[in-house]
N, C-alpha and C positions, 0 to 999 in steps of 0.2 A: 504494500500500500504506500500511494505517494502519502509523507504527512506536508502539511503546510510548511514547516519548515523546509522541506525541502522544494517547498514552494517556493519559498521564499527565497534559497540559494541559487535555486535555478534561473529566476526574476532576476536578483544581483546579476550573473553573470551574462544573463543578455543584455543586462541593460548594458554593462561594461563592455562587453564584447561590440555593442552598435556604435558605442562612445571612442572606443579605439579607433574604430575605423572609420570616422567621421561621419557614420551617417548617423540618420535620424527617424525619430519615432513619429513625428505627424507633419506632412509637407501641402502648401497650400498652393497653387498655381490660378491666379486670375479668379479667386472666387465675390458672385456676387452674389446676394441673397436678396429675396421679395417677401414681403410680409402682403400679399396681394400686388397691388397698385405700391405700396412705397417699397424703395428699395433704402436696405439697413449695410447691407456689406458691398462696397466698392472695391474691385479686382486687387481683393487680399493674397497677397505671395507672402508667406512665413515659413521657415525651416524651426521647428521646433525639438531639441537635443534629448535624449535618454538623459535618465542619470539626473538629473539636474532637475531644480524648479524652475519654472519660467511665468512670472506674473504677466495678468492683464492690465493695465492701470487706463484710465480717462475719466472724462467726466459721463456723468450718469447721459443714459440714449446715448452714449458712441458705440454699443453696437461689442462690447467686449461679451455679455452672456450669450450675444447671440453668435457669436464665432466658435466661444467655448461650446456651445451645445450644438454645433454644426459638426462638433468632431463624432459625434455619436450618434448624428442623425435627431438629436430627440427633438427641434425645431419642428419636424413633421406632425409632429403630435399636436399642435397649433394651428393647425386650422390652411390656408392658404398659402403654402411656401412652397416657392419657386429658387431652386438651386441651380448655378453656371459656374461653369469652372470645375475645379480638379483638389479632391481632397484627398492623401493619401496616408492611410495608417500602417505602420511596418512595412510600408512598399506594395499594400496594395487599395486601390482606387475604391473607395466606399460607395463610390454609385457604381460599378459592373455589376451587371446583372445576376452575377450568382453570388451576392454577398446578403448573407442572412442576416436581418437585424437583432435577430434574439444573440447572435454569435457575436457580433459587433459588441453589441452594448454588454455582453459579458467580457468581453478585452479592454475597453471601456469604460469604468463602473463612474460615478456619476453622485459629486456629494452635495445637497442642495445649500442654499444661502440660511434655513432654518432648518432645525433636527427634523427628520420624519418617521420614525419608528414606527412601523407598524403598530397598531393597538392589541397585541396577544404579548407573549413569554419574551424575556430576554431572550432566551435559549430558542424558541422560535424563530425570534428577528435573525439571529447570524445565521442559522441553515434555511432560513427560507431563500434565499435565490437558489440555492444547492438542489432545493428538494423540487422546485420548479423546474431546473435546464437539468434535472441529471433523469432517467429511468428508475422508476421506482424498484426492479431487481437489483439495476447497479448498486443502488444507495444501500441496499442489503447486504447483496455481496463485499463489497471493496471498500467499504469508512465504517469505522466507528466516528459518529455524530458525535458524542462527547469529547472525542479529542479534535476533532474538526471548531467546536465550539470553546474548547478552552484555548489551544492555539491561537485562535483571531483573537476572542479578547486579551490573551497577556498580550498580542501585538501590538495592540490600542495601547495597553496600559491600564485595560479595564476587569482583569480576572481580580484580582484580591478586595474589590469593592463590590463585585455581582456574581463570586463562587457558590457563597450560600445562598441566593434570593433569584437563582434564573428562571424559576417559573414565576416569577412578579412580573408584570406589565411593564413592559420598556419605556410608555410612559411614565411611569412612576419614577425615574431617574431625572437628576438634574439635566440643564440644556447642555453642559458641558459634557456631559455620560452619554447623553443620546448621543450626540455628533461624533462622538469616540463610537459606540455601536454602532453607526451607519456608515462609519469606514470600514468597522471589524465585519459586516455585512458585505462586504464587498469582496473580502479578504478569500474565503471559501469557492470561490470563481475565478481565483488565479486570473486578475485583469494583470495586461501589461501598461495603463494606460490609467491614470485615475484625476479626472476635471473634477474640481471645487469651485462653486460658487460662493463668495464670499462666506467662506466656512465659518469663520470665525464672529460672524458682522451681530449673531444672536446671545453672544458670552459677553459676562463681564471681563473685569485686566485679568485675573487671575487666572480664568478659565481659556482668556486668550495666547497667554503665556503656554500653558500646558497644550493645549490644541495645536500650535505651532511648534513647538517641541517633540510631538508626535508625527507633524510632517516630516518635519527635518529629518528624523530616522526613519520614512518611508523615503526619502530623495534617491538612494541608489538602488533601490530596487524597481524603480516602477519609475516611468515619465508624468512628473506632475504639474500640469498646469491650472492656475491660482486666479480665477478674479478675484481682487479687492480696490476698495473707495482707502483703504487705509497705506498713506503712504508712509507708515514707519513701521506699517508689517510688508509694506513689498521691500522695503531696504532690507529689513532682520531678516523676513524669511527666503527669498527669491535671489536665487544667482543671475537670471536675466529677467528683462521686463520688456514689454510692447507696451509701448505706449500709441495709445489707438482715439481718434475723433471722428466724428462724422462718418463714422464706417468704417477707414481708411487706416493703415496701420502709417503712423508719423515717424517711427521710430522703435528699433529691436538693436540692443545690445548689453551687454551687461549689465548688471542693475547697477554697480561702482561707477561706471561709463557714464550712463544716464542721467544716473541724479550730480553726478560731480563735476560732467563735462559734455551736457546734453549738446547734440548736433544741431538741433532743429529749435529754432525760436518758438514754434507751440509748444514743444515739450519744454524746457525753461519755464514760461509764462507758465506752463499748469502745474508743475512739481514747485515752484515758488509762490503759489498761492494766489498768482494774478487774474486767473480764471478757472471754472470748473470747480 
């Protein structure tokens, strides 16, 4: 039996391995997006790196969730969207025709701006994406659930606070606990790939301190990209940043780069507080 740990080393060493060789975990060519009649994403080109975190930053409607949730497809779930251009994840094109979305968005896993726990068992919340994409034989044959459930939460950092109480209600936990279980939720589906929407924007300092602390020790396993409105967590937590307006990405380089010796006079005026 694979366990998660060795999930978890096999994750490391791809991501290292794609890092080596200079490529990359999600490439964008000319993409433009439609929300109907308006259009939100103007011919986005981004290499974004394994390994590493990579924020979004701009001012609110530039168009930063909606690129973040173009990488998984889940924009469709909205109602009238019109996709152009070219998105590719590990090298392969998410719009060809034999690419399965349930397969996607478990490479994918996808953390909201507010906790969403399921309303059943802690112990429920982390194997239910498991018990949805696997066969109900498989799940028989090849895991013990219990160690599939305690592995993701020590990964969070959440087993010694939810060992004794995992058939309680996921929402019964603070909003800091939830967001730690709806990563450890993720965990169990071996994603290479894990988008955060302003993960943090629902915790107080404390709980935001810790929640970033918890990314940070996810960065070499997995490609993680970050929107936030917070620009002294894209400094702490992000090695690179986009800095994105009106659709249009102004600026991608280091996040040190960025904020210290920005290229582009919008980016300047908005990391200095002059707009946005």
């Amino acid at each position: 039996m694979q366990t998660n740990e060795n999930i978890s080393d096999a994750n490391a060493v791809n991501a290292a391995a794609l890092a080596a060789t200079g490529e990359v975990s999600i490439r964008t060519r000319d993409l433009d997006l439609f929300y109907g009649d308006f259009q939100a994403l103007f011919g986005v080109s981004v290499d974004i790196k394994p390994g590493i975190i990579t924020s979004l930053i701009g001012p609110s409607g530039c168009g930063k969730t909606t690129l973040l949730r173009s990488f998984n497809r889940i924009n469709e779930r909205y109602g009238n969207v019109t996709t152009n251009g070219e998105i590719s994840i590990l090298g392969k094109n998410i719009y060809d025709a034999n690419v399965s979305l349930p397969e996607l968005r478990k490479s994918v896993g996808m953390v909201f701006q507010r906790p969403n726990p399921l309303p059943i068992s802690i112990y429920d919340n982390v194997v239910f994406g498991l018990r949805a994409h696997t066969p109900r034989g498989e799940l028989k044959r090849g895991m013990n659930l219990d160690d599939v459930v305690e592995s993701a939460l020590r990964e969070v950092q959440l087993w010694e606070a939810t060992k004794n109480k995992l058939k309680d209600k996921a929402t019964s936990l603070t909003l800091e606990q939830q967001q730690k279980l709806c990563i450890a939720r993720l965990l169990p589906l071996k994603p290479r790939i894990i988008l955060m929407d302003e993960p943090c924007s629902a915790l107080d300092a404390d709980g935001i301190e810790r929640v970033e602390e918890l990314i940070n020790g996810l960065r070499e396993r997995f490609t993680i990209v970050m929107v936030t409105h917070n620009m002294g967590q894209a400094k702490r937590a992000s090695d690179e940043c986009i800095y994105m307006y009106l659709g249009k990405i102004i600026e991608h380089s280091s996040t040190a780069e960025l904020f210290l010796n920005p290229k582009e006079e919008q980016t300047a005026m908005y990391i200095e507080g002059r707009y946005g």
